[in-house]
C-alpha positions in Angstrom: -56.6 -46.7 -46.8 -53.4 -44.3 -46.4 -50.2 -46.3 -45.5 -47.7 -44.5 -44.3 -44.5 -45.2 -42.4 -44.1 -44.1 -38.9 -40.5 -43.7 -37.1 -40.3 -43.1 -33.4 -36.4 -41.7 -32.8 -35.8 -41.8 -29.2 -32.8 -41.6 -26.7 -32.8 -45.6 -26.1 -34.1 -46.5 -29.5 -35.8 -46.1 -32.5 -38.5 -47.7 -33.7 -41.3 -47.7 -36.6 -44.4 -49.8 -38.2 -46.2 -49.0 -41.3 -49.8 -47.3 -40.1 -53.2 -46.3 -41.5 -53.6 -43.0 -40.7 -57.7 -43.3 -41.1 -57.9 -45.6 -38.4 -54.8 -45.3 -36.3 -53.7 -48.8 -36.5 -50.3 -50.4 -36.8 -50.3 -52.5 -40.0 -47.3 -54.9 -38.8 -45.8 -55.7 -35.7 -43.3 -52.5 -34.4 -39.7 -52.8 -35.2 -37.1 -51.7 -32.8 -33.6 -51.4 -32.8 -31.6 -49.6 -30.1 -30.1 -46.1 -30.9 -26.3 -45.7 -31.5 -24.3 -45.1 -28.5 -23.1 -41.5 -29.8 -26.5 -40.5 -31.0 -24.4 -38.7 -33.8 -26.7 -37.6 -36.9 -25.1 -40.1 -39.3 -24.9 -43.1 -37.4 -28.6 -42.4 -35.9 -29.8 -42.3 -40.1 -28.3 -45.2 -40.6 -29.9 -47.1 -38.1 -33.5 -45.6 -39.2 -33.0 -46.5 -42.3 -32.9 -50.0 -41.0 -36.3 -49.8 -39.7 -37.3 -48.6 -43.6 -35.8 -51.6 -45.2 -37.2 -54.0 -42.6 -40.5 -54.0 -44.0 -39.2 -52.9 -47.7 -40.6 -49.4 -47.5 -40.9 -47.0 -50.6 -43.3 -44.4 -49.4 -44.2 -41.9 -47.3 -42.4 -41.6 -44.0 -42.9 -39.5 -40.8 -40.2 -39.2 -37.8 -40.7 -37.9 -34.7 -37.6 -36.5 -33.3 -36.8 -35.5 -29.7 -35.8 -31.8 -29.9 -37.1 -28.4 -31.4 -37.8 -29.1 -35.3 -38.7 -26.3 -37.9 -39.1 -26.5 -41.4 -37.4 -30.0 -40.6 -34.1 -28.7 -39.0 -33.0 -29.4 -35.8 -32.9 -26.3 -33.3 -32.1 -27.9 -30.1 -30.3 -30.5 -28.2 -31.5 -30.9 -24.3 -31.7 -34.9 -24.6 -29.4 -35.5 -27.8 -26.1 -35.1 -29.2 -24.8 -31.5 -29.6 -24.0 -32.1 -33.5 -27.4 -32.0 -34.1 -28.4 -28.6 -33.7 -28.8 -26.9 -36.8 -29.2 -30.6 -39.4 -31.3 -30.6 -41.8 -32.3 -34.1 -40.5 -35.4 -34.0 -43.4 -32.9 -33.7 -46.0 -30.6 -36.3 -43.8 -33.3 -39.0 -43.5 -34.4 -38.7 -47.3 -31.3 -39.3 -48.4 -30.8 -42.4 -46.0 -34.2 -43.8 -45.7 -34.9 -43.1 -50.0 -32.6 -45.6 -52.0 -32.7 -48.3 -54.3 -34.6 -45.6 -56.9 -37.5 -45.3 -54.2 -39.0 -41.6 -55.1 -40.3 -41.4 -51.0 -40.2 -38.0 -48.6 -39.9 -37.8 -45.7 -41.5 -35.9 -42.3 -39.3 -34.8 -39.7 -41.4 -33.4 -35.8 -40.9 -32.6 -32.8 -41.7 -36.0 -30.7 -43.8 -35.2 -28.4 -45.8 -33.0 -30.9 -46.5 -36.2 -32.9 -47.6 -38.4 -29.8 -50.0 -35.4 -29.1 -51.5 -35.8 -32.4 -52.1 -39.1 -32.2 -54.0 -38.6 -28.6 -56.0 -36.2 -30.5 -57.0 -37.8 -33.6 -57.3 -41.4 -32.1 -56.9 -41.3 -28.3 -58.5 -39.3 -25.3 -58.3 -36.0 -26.7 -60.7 -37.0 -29.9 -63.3 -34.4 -30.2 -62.2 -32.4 -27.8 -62.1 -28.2 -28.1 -60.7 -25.8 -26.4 -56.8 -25.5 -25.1 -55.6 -29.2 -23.8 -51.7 -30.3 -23.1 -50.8 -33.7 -24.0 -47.5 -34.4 -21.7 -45.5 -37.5 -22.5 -43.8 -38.3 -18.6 -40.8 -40.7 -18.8 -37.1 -40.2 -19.5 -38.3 -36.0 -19.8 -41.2 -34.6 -20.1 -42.7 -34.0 -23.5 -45.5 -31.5 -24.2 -47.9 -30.9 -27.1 -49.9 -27.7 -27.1 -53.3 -27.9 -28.9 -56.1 -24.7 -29.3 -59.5 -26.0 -30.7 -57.2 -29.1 -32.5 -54.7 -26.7 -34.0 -51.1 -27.5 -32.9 -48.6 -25.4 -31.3 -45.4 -27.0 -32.2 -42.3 -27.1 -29.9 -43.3 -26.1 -26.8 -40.8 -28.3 -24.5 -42.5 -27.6 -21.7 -40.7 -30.3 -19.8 -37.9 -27.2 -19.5 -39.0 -24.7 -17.8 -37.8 -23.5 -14.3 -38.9 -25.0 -11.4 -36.9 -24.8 -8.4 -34.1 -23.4 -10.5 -33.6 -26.0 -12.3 -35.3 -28.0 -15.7 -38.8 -29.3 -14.6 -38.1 -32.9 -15.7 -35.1 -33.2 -13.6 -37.2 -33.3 -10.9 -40.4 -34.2 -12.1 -40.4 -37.2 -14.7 -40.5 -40.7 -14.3 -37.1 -40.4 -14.6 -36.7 -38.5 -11.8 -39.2 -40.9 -9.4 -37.5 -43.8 -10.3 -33.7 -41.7 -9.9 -34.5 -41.1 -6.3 -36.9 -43.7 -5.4 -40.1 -41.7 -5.1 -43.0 -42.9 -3.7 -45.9 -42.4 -5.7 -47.5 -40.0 -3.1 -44.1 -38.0 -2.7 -43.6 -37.6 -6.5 -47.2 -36.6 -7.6 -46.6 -33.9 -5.1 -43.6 -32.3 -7.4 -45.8 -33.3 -10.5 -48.6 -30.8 -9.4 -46.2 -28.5 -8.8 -45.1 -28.8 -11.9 -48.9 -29.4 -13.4 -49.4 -26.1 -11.4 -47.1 -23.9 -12.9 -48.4 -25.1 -16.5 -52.0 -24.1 -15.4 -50.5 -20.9 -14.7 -49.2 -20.0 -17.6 -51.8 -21.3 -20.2 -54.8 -22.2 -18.3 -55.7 -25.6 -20.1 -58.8 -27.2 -19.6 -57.7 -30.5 -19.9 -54.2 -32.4 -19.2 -53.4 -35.7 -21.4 -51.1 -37.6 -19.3 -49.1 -39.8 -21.7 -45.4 -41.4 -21.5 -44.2 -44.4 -19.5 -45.8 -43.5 -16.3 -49.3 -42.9 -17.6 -49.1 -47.0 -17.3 -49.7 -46.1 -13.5 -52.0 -42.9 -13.8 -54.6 -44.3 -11.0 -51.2 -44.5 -8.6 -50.7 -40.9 -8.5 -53.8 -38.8 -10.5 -56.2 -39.5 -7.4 -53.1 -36.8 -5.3 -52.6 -34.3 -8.2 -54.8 -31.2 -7.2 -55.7 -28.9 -10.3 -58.4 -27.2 -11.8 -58.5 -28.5 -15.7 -59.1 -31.8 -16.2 -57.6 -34.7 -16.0 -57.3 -37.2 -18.8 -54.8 -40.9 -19.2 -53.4 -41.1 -22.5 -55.4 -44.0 -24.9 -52.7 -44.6 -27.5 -49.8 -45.1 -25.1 -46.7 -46.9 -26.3 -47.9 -46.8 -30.1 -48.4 -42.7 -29.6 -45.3 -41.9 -30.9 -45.3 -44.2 -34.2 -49.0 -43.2 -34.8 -48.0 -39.9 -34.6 -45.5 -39.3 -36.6 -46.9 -40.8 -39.6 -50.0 -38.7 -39.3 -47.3 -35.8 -39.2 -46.6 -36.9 -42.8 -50.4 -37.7 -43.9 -50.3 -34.7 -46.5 -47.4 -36.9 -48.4 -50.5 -39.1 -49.2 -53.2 -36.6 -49.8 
């Protein structure tokens, strides 16, 4: 059995539970704590490395992080504070999360790319070939792009145009809940959306993840495209699962 440490940052909070990544199951009840008001890199380590020393961790660790990450360094800031563009969060979160003489690494990915792994190794997308989306549809929109099970990182798909402006500003859950959408009335900006996606990288399957997937059978049976259409299985676990199969390799 591989243990490894999984850490879901998000806008609202941050939480984690030590996983084995053979079977995809969370070893220990999740621990959350709400993220710091200013989001700032050094206050949002130190509060991950709370999650860490709740359950006394010296091992591998994997973080999913809600922006554009390569090579571990933060590229982007849509949903998070501006002083992160351009961190080395990797080297950040090793040195927060890797004290007390623990010899641990750490795993730093894109968010939504880590919930997509997770649908794919454990949830609705298991098995499955050919070019699929996972999108994560709550505060944003999150998308994971995967060809034949191969990952392409950092799409952030929730931001491309539609109607001149972001696509999850008018399309998330967010946006639903923001202007008191019926169901009905928001699926029909959602295939819009769905639409445009199908468009541009003609998927044959969509994983519909995030906080609205909850509801799928509310608005799926309006949504009117040609791939397929698919409720995400690993739901609000997706993103700890996720991220610690992102650092898997630590344990191989």
């Amino acid at each position: 059995m591989k243990e490894i440490l999984g850490i879901d940052i998000g806008g609202s909070g941050i939480k984690g539970a030590p996983v084995d990544v053979d079977t995809g199951t969370l070893l220990a009840p999740r621990f959350r704590i709400p993220t710091p008001g200013s989001a700032k890199p050094g206050p949002v380590a130190e509060t991950t490395a709370k999650i860490a020393s709740h359950f006394a961790w010296c091992g591998p660790i994997g973080c999913g992080f809600p922006a554009v990450v390569q090579a571990g360094v933060i590229r982007s800031a849509a949903n998070i504070n501006k002083k992160w563009i351009d961190v080395d969060a990797q080297a950040l979160f090793t040195k927060a999360l890797c004290v007390d003489g623990c010899n641990c690494q750490v795993v730093v990915a894109n968010d939504a790319d880590v919930a997509g792994l997770a649908e794919m190794t454990f949830g609705a997308g298991k098995g499955r070939k050919g070019v699929i989306l996972v999108l994560t549809i709550g505060t944003g929109i999150g998308s994971a792009l995967f060809v034949d099970g191969v990952l392409v990182p950092n799409t952030e798909l929730g931001h491309i145009e539609l109607g001149g402006v972001d696509a999850e500003s008018r399309a998330s859950d967010a946006a639903r809940q923001r202007e008191r959408l019926s169901w009905k009335r928001w699926a029909k900006r959602f295939n819009r959306y769905l639409g445009e996606l199908e468009y541009l990288f003609s998927p044959d399957v969509f994983i519909l993840g995030g906080g609205a997937s909850k509801y799928h059978e509310k608005f799926v049976p309006y949504l009117s495209v040609r791939a397929e259409l698919l409720p995400a299985q690993t739901l609000n676990e997706a993103g700890i699962i996720g991220a610690a199969l992102a650092a898997r390799h630590l344990s191989e």
